[in-house]
C-alpha positions as CSV (number, residue, x, y, z in Angstrom):
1,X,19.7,6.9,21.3
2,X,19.8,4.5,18.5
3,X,17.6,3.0,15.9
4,X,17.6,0.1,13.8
5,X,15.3,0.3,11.4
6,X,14.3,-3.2,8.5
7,X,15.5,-1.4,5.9
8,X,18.7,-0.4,7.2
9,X,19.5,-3.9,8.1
10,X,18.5,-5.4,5.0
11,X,20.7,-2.7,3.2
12,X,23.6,-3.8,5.4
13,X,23.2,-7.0,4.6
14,X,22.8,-6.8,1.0
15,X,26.5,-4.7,1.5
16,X,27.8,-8.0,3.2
17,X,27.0,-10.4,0.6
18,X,27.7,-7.3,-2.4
19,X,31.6,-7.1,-0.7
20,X,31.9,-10.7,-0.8
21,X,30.7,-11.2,-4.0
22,X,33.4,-8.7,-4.8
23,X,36.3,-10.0,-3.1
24,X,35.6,-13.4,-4.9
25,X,35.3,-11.9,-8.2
26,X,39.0,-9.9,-7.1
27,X,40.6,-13.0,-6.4
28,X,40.5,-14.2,-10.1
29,X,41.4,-10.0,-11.4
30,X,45.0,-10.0,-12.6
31,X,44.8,-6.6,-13.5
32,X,43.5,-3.9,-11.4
33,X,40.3,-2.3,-13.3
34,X,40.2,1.5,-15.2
35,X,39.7,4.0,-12.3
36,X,35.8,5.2,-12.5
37,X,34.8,8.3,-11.5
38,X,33.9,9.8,-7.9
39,X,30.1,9.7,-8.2
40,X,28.4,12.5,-6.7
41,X,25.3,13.5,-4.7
42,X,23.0,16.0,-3.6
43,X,21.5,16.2,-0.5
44,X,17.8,18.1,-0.1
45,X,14.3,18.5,1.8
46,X,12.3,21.3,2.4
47,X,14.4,24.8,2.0
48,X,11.7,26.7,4.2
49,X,9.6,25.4,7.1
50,X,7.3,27.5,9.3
51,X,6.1,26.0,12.7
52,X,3.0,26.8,14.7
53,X,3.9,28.4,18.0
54,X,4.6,26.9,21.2
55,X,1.2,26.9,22.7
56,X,0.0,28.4,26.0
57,X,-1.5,24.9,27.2
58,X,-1.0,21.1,25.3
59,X,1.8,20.3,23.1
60,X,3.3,22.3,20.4
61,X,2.0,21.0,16.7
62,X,5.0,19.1,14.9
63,X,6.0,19.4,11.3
64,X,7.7,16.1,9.9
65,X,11.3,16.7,7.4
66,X,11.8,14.4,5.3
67,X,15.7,15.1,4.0
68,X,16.9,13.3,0.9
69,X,19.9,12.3,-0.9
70,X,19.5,12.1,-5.0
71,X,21.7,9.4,-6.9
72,X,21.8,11.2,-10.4
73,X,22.5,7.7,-12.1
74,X,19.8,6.4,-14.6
75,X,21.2,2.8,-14.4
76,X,18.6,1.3,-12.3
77,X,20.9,-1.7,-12.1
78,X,24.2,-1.5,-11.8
79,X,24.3,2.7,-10.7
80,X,23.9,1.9,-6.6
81,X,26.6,3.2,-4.6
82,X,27.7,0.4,-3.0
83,X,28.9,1.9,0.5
84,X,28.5,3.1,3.8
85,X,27.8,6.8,4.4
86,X,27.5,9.1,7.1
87,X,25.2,12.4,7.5
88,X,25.8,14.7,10.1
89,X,22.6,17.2,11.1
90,X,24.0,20.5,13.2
91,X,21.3,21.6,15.1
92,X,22.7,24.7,16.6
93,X,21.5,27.1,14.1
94,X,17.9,26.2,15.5
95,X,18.9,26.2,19.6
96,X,16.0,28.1,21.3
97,X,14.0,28.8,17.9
98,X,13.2,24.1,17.7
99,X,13.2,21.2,19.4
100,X,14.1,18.1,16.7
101,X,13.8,14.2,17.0
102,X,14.2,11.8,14.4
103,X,10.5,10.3,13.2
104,X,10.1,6.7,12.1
105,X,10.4,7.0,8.5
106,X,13.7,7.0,6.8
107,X,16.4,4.1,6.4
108,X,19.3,5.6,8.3
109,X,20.5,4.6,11.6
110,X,20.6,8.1,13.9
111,X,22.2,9.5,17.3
112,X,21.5,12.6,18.5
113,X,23.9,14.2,20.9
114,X,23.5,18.1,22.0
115,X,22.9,20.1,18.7
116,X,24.4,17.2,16.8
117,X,22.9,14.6,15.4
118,X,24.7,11.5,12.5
119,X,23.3,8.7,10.8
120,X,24.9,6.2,9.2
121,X,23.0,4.3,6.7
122,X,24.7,2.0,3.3
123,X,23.8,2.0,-0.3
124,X,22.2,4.9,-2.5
125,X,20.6,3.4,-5.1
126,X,19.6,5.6,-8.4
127,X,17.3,8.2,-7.8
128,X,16.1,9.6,-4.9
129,X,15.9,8.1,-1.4
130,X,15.0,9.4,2.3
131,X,17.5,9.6,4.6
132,X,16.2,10.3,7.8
133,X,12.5,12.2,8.9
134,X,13.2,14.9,11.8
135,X,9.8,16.1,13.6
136,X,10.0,19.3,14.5
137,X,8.2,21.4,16.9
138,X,8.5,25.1,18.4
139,X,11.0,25.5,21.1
140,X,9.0,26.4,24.3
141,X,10.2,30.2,24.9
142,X,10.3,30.5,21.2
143,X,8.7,33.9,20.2
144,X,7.0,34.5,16.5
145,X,9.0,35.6,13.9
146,X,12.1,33.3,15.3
147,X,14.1,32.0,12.6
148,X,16.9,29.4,12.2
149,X,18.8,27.1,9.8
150,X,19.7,23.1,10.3
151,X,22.9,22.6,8.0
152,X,23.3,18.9,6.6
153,X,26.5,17.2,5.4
154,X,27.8,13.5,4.3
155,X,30.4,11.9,3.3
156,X,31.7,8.6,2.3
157,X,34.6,7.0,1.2
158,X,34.9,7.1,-2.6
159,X,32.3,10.1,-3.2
160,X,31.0,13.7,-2.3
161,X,27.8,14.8,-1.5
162,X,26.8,18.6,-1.9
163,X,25.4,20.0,1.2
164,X,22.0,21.6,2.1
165,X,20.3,23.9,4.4
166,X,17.0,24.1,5.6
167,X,15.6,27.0,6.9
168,X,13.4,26.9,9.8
169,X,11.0,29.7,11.2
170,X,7.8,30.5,14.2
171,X,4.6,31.6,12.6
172,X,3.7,32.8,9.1
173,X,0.4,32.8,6.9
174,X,-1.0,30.0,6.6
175,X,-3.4,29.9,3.9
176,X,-6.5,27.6,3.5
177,X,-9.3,27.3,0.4
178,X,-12.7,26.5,1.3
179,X,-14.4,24.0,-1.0
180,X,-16.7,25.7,-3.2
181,X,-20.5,23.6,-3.8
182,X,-20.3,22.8,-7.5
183,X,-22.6,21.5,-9.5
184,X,-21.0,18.6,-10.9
185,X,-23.6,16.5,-13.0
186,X,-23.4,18.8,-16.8
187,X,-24.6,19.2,-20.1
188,X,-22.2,20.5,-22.8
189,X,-22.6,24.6,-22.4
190,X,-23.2,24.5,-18.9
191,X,-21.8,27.4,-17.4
192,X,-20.9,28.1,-13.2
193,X,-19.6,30.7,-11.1
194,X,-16.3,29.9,-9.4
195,X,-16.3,32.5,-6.3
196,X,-13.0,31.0,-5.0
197,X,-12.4,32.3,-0.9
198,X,-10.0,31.2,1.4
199,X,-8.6,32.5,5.1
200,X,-5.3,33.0,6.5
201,X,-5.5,31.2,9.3
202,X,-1.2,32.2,10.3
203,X,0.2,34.6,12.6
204,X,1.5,36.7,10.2
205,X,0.0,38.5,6.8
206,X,0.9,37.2,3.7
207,X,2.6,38.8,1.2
208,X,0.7,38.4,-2.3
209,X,-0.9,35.0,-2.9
210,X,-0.6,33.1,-5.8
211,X,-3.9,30.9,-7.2
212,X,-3.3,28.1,-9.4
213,X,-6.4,27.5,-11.6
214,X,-6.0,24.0,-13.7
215,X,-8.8,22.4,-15.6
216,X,-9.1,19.3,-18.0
217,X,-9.8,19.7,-21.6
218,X,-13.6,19.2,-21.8
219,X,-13.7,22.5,-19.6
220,X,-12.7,25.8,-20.3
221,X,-13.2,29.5,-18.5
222,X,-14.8,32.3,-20.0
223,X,-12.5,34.6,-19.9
224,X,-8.2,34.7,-19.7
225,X,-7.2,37.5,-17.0
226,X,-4.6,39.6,-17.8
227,X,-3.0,39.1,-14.3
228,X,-3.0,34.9,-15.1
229,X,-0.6,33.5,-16.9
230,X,-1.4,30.5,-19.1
231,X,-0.2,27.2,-20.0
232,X,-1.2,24.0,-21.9
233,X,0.3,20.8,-21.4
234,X,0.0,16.8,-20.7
235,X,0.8,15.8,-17.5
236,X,1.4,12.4,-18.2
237,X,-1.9,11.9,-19.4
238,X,-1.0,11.0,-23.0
239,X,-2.6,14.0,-24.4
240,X,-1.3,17.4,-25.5
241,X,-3.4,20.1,-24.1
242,X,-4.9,17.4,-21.8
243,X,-4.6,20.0,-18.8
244,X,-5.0,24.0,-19.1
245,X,-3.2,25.9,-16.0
246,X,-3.5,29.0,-14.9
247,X,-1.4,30.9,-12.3
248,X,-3.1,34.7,-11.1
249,X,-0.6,36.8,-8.9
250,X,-1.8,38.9,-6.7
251,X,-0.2,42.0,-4.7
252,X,-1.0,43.4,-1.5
253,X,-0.9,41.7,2.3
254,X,-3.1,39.4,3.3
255,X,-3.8,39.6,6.8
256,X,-4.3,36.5,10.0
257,X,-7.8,36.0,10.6
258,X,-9.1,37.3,7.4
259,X,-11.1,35.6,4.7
260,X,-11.0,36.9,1.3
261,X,-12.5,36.3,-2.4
262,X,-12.5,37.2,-5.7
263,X,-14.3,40.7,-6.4
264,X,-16.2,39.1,-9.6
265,X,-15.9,35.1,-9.8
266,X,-15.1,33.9,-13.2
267,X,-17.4,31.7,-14.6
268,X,-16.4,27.9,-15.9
269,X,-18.0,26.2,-18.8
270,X,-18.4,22.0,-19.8
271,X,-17.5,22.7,-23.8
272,X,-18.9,20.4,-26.8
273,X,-15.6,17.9,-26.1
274,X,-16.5,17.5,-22.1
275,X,-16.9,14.3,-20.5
276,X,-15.1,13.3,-18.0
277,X,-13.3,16.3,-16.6
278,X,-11.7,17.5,-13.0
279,X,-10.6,21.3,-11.8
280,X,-8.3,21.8,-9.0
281,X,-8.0,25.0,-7.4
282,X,-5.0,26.5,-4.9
283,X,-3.6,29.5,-3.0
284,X,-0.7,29.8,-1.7
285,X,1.8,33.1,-0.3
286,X,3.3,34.4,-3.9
287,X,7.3,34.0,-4.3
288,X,9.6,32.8,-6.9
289,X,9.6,29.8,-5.4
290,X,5.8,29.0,-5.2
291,X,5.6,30.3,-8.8
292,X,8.5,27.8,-10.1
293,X,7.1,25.0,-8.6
294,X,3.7,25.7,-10.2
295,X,5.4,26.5,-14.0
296,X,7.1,22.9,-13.7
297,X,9.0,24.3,-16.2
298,X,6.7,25.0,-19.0
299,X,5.7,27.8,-20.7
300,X,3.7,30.1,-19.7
301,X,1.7,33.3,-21.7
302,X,0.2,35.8,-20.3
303,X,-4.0,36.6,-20.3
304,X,-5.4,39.7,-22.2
305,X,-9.0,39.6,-20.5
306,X,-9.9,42.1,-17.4
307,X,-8.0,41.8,-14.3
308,X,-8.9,39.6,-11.8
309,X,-9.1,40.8,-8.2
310,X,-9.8,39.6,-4.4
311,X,-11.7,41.3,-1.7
312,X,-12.0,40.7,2.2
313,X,-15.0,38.3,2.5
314,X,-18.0,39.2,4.9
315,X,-17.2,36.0,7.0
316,X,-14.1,34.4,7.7
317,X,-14.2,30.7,7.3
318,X,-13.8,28.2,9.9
319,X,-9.9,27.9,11.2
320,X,-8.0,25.1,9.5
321,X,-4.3,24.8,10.6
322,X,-3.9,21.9,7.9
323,X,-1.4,23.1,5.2
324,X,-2.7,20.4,3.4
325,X,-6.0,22.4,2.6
326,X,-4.4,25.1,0.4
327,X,-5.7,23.6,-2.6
328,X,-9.2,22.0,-3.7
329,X,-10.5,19.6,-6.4
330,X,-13.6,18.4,-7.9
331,X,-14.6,16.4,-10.5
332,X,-17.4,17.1,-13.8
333,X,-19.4,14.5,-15.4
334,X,-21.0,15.8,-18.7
335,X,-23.4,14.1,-20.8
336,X,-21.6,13.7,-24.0
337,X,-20.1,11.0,-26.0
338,X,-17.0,10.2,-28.1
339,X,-17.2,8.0,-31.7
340,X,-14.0,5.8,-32.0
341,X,-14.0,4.7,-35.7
342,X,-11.5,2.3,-36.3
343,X,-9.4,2.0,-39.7
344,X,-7.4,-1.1,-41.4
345,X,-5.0,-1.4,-44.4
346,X,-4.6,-3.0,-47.0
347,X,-1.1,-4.2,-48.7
348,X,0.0,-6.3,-52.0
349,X,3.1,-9.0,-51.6
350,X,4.9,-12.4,-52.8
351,X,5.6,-15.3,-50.0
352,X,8.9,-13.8,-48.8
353,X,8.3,-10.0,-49.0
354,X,7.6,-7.7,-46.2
355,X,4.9,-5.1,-46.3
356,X,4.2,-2.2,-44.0
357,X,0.5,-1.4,-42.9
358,X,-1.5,1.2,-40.5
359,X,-4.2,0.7,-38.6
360,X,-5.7,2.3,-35.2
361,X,-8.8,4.4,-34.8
362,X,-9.8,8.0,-35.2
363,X,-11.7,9.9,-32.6
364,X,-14.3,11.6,-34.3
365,X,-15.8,13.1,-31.4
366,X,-17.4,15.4,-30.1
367,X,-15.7,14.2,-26.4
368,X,-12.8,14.0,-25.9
369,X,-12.0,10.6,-23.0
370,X,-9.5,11.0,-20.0
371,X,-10.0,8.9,-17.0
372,X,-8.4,11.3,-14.8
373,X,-8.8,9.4,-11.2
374,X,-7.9,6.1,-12.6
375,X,-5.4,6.7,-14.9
376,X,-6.5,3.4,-17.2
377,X,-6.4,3.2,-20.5
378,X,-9.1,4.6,-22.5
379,X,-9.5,1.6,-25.0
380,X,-7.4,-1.4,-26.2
381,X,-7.1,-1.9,-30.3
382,X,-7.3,-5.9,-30.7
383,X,-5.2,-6.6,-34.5
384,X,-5.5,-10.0,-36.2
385,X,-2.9,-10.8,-38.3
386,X,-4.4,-11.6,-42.1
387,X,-3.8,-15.5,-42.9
388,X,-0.4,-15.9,-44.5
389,X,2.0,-13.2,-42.7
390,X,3.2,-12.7,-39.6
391,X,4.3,-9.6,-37.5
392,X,7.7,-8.7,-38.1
393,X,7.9,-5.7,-36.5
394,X,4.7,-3.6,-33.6
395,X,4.4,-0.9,-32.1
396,X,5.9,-1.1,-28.3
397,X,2.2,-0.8,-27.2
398,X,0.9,-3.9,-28.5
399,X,1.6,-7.6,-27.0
400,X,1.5,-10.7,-28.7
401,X,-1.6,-13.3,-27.2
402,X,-3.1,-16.2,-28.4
403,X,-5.7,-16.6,-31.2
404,X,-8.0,-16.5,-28.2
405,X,-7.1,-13.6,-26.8
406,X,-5.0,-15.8,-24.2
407,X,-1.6,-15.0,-22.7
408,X,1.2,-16.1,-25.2
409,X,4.8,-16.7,-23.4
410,X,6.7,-16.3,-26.8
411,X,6.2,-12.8,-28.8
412,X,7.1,-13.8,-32.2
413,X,4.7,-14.4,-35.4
414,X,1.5,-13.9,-32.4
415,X,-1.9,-14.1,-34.7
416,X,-3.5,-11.2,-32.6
417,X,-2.0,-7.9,-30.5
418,X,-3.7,-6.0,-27.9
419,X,-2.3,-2.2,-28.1
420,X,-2.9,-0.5,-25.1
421,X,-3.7,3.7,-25.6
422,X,-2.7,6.1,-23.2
423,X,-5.2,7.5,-20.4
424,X,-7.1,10.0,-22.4
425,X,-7.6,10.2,-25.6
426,X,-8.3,13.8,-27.4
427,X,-11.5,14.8,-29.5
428,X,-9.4,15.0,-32.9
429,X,-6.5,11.7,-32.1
430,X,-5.9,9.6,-34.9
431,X,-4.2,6.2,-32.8
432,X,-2.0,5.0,-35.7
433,X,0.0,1.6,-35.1
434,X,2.6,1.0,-37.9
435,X,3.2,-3.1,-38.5
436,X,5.2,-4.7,-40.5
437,X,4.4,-8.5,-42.1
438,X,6.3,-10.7,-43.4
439,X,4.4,-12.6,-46.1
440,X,5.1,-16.2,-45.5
441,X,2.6,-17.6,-48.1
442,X,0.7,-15.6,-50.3
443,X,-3.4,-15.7,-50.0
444,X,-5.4,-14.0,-51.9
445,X,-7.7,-12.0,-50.1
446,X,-6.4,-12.7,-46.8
447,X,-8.3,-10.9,-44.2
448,X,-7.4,-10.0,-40.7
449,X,-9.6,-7.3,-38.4
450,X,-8.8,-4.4,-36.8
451,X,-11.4,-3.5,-33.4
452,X,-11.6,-0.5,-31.1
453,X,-13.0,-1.8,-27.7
454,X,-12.9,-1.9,-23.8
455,X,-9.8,-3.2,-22.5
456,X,-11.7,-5.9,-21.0
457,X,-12.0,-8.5,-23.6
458,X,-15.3,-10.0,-22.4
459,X,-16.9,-6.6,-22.3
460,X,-16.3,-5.1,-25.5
461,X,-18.4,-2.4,-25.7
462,X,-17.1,1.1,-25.7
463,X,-18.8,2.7,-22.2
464,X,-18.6,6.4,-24.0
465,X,-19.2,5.3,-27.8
466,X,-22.6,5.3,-29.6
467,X,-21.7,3.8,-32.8
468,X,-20.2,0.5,-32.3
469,X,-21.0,-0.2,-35.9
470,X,-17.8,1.5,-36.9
471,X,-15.5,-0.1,-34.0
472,X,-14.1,-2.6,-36.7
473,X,-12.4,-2.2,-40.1
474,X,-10.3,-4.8,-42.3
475,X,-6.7,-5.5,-42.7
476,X,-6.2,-7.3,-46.1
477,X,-3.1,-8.4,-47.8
478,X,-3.2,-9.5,-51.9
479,X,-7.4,-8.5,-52.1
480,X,-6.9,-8.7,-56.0
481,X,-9.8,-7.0,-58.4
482,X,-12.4,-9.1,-55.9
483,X,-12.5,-5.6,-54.1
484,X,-12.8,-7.5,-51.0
485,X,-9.8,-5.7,-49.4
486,X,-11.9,-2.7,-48.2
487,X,-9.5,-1.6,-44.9
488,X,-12.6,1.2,-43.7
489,X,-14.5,0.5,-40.8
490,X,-17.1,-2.0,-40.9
491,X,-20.7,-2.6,-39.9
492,X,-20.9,-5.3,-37.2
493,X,-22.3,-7.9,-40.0
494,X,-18.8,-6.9,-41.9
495,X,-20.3,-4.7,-44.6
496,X,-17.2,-2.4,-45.1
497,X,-19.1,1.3,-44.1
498,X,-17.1,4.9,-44.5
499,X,-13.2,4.7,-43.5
500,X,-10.9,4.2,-45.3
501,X,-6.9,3.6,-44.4
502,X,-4.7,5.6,-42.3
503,X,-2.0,7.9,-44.5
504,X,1.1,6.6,-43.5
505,X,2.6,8.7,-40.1
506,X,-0.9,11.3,-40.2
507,X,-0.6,13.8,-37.5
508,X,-1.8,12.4,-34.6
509,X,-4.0,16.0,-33.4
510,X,-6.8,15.4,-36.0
511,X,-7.4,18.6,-38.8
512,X,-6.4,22.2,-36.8
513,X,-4.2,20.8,-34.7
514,X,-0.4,21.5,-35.2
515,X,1.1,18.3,-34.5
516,X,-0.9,17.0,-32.0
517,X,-0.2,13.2,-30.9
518,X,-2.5,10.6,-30.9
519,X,-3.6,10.0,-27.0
520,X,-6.0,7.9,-25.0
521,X,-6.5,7.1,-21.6
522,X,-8.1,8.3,-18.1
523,X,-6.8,10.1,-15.9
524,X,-4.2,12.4,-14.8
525,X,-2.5,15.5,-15.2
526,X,-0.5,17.6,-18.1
527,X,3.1,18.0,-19.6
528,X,4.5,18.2,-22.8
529,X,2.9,20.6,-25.8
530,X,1.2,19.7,-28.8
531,X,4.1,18.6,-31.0
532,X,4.8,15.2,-32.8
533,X,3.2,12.8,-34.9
534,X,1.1,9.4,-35.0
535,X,3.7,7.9,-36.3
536,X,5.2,5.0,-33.4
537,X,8.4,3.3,-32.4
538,X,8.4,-0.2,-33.0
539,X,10.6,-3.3,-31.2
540,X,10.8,-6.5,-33.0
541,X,8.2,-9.1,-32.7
542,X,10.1,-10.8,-30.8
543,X,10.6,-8.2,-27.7
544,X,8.1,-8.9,-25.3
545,X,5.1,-7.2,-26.0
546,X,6.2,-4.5,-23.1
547,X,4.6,-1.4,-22.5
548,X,6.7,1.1,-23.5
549,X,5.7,4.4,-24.9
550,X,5.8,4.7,-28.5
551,X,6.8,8.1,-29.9
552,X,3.9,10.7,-28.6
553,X,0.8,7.9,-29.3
554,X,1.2,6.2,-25.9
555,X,3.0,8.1,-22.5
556,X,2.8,6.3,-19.5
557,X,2.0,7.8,-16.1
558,X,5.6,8.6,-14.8
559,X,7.2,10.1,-12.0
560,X,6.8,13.7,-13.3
561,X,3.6,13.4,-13.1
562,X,3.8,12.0,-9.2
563,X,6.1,15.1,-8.9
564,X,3.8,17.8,-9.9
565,X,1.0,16.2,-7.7
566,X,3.3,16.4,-4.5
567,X,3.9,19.8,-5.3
568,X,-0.2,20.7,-5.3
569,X,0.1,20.6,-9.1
570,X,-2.0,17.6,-10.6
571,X,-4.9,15.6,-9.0
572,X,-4.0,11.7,-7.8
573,X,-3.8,9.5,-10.3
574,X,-3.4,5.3,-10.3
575,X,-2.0,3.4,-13.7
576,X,-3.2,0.4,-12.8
577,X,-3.0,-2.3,-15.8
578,X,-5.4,-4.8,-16.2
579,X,-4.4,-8.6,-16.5
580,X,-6.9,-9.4,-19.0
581,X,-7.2,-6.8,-21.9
């Protein structure tokens, strides 16, 4: 049986025109090109699967593959493997334990013949790509406890691929967490229980469990178990510390049918920076495996508190054969607020020279602002350039627009930037953005501005801020002995108030933090620790105006992030841009 899917064919015909592009481009080659090397490629999916068993009555419950090939390359445009492949699936390891067919997702075209099956599929483009979805079900006459391996190989002419077996099993735990009835709705101090309880709804016991406790940074528990192991990290959030997670092992066998809870629930608590905030909580069968997925790599440090223990339940929960409900989420809403003061600069030049200046906002508190579900920005800082200069140099966050705020085609000499922040922005960021000016003609006195506001431009206001008098400060070239060059945040009639200018490349974590970078935004997860300063990249003002991050002041939401959340790691989160900032 064969399947053609869209993709495939526009794949194939993207090879027809790519060859004759090729062969056109040969006929004008004298020489023959430099040999490049045999690129290679891994192929993957999911190592282990366990099936539900063939049922008495109705048809068995199918689990869906998905088996990948990764192009290593990190040239997005020219790092495609321009070529037909082939994949071969041996199904025998599986005969009597599975039955397979191939789904409807996946690019490849398939045949299945006996206990083989190929697909034949062109192009592997950077990164990595499905090749073909197998649904698999228990094999009727299958018994619990059956096991069995599909092994998958390709190959192409000019490159290797590296082989991969998946693992294929009847039965097992099968662990779900009940969602627990929070109160959501807080006050900074506010302190719950968190009686976490789930079931094993498999056939067989499971063999320790492994609960993954990760929390935002406006909440906190009251306690560190000495059985948890700690870690703090961003996430792609834009934040060091944005996300706190802990992992609790537990020994013993956890039996089918069973419910089971924690002997004394730890209690959580909204702290003085909470305001937006979101907690995820998840169980799964303990391994090496389960716990490497969870540590993503970071560090982790171990709890000194009491230890934390579980107990058979005095109900069991309702049966849920979902895997997808091994892990729960909610989100907190505390009444707090956050004070974004921002600060200009002032700088002294002839027509001709070039002068460096700082501006951005502080965070002064108490809250700190993630939008966690959205993953928007927090806050856009809107810079007009002083009368006299223009931008030479900005920070890869900010694009050029119009005097009006408008859209502006061409990025050199704009009159005003919008810099974007990150999602979240912590309690103690200072958001420096390092400019450079060309003075063009020297006025004295000249005076730009420097706001803190919502990234829409026709609603300014700051949603979470309670002093807007302080959302605007000065940036002044050649102010003279007039004293008119005050760079502090001003009053909304322009009366300079208490501010000041940034010290050139501050740490971006406010005072007691070690480095911390600057970081707004909403929403997301964590990743990298508290190191780097405020200080940011810049692109010549000429470049675009893109988005790029800039040192550790802005981090987009990337695919690490997207990673961690299909591995039951982060909650779901969305950059979405907005057109008009």
């Amino acid at each position: 049986m064969r399947s053609t899917t869209p993709r495939a064919a526009l794949r194939r015909a993207a090879g027809g025109f790519a060859a004759a592009g090729l062969m056109a481009a040969g006929s004008l080659t004298l020489t023959a090109p430099a040999q490049a090397a045999v690129p290679a490629f891994t192929l993957g999916g999911p190592a282990e699967t366990a099936l539900h068993p063939y049922p008495a009555t109705g048809a068995p419950q199918k689990a869906s593959l998905d088996f990948t090939v990764n192009n290593p390359s990190e040239d997005e445009e020219n790092g495609a493997f321009q070529g037909e492949y082939t994949v071969r699936f041996d199904l025998s390891g599986i005969e009597g334990v599975a039955d397979v067919s191939f789904g409807d997702e996946g690019g490849a075209d398939c045949t299945t013949t006996g206990t083989r099956a190929v697909c034949h599929d062109w192009g592997i483009f950077p990164g990595l790509s499905t090749l073909a979805e197998l649904d698999v079900t228990a094999a009727q006459g299958s018994e619990d406890g059956d096991t069995g391996a599909i092994e998958v190989t390709a190959e192409a002419d000019g490159a290797t691929f590296t082989s991969f077996t998946a693992l294929v099993g009847v039965g097992g735990p099968d662990l779900s967490m009940e969602r627990l009835p929070f109160t959501t709705e807080l006050e900074p101090g506010d302190t719950q229980p968190v009686p976490v309880t789930f079931t094993n709804n498999g056939t067989r016991a499971a063999d320790g469990v492994l609960l993954t406790l990760r929390y935002t940074r406006g909440m906190e528990f009251t306690e560190r178990y000495q059985n948890c192991e700690y870690s703090e990290s961003d996430l792609g959030m834009g934040s060091p510390g944005a996300w706190t997670t802990a992992l609790c092992s537990f020994d013993g066998s956890y039996e089918p049918g069973v419910a089971y809870t924690l002997a004394e629930p730890p209690a959580i608590r909204a702290t003085e920076r909470a305001f937006y905030d979101s907690f995820l909580y998840r169980v799964e069968e303990n391994g090496s495996a389960a716990r490497a997925a969870q540590r993503a790599g970071a560090e982790y440090s171990p709890g000194k508190g009491a230890t934390l223990a579980l107990r058979k339940a005095s109900a069991a929960l309702t049966a849920d054969l979902d895997p997808s409900d091994n892990q729960q989420d909610v989100d907190f809403r505390t009444a707090n607020s956050a004070d974004f003061a921002a600060y200009g600069d002032r700088a002294e030049g002839d027509a001709g020279d070039s002068v460096e200046v700082n501006v951005g906002f502080r965070n002064r508190g108490p809250a700190w602002i993630g939008y966690i579900r959205s993953g928007e920005d927090v806050a856009t800082v809107d810079v007009t350039v002083p009368e006299g200069a223009s931008v030479v140099t900005k920070p890869g966050t900010c694009r050029g627009v119009t005097a009006d705020g408008e859209y502006r085609e061409d990025q050199t000499a704009a009159p005003r930037y919008f810099c974007s922040t990150p999602m979240s922005v912590r309690e103690d960021a200072d958001f420096a953005l390092p400019f450079e000016l060309k003075i063009v003609k020297r006025v004295e006195g000249a005076s730009g501005k420097v706001v803190v506001r919502n990234t829409h431009l026709a609603e300014p206001k700051l949603p979470f801020d309670p002093e807007p008098a302080n959302n605007t400060a000065s940036l002044v070239l050649n102010a003279g002995d007039s004293g008119s060059g005050d760079s502090g945040a001003t009053t909304g009639d322009g009366d300079a108030a208490s501010g000041g200018s940034a010290a050139t490349g501050g740490s971006a974590g406010g005072a007691g933090d070690s480095g911390g970078s600057a970081s707004g935004g909403s929403g997301g997860t964590t990743g990298s620790s508290a190191t780097g300063s405020s200080s940011t990249g810049t692109t010549g003002g000429d470049s675009g105006g893109g988005l790029a991050a800039t040192g550790s002041v802005a981090l987009t939401i990337g695919v690490a992030a997207l990673a961690a959340l299909a591995a039951g790691g982060v909650l779901h989160t969305v950059s979405r841009r907005r057109a008009a900032r």
